[in-house]
N, C-alpha and C positions, 0 to 999 in steps of 0.2 A: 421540900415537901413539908405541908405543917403537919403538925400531931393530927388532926382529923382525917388528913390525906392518907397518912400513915395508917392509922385504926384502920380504917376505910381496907386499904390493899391489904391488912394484915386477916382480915374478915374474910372478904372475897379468897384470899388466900386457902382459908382452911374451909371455907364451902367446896374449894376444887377438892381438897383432902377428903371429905366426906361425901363428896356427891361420887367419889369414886370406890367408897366402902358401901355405896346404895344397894340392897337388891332390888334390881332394876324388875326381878319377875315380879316380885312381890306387888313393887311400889312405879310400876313405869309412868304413870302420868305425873305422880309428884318426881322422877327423874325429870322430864321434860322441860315441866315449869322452871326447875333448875339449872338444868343444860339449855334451854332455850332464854334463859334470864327474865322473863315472864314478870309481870310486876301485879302486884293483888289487882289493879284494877284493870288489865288487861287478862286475867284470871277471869274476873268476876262480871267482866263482860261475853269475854266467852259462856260461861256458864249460864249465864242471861238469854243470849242465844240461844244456846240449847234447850233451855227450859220452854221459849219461846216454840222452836220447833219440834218438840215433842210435842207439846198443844196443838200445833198443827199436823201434827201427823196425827194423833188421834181422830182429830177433828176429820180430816182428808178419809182416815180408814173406815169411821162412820159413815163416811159420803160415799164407801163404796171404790175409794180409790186404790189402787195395788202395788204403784211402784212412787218412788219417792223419788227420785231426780231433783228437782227443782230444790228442792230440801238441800239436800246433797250438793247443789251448786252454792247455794246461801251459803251454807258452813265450811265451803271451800274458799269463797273472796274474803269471807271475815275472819278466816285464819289468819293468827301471826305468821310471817312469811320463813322466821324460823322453826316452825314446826312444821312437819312432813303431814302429809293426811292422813294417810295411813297408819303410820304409826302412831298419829293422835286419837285415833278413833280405837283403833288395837289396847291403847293406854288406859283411857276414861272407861271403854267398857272391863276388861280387865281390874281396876280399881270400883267401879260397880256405878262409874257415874252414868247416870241415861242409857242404860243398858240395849232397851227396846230401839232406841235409836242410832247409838251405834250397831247393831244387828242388823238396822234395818241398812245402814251405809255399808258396811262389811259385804250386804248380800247384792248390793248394785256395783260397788265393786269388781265384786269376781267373774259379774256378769259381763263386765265389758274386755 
């Protein structure tokens, strides 16, 4: 194993150490990105996303529309496959990301 290999697991190593001193209540979406090994740019595409379909929900609520499914599908194929949905939508609004929007997924949820 060379010295970088080594750094490398010695790193990943103490991320397990600390992602397990996380409070997960506090901090759950930044838990996920960690426990799901999430990379900034699959971060920042999600988050793209979502900004996207908030715009569209807006947009949609103005037009008089009620229920958001279609939305709600969108952000379910372009999830990393290791994150759960629920629990990622429970995370991001929790942490205050796109709040109106996960709410808005939270409430079609429960619904089915």
């Amino acid at each position: 194993m060379s010295i970088v290999e080594e750094r490398l697991a010695t790193l990943e190593f103490y991320m397990e150490l600390l992602l397990k001193q996380m409070d997960r209540s506090t901090f759950p979406w930044d838990y996920l990105i960690i426990k799901g090994k999430l990379s900034r740019r699959e971060v920042q595409a999600l988050y793209q996303l979502c900004e996207d379909l908030s715009k569209e929900m807006e947009k949609q609520k103005a037009e008089g529309f009620v229920t958001f499914s279609p939305l709600l599908i969108q952000f379910r194929q372009a999830l990393p496959p290791q994150l759960p949905l629920e629990e990622t939508i429970a995370a991001l609004r929790t942490q205050g990301h796109y709040v109106q929007l996960m709410e808005a997924f939270q409430k079609l949820i429960k619904k089915k």
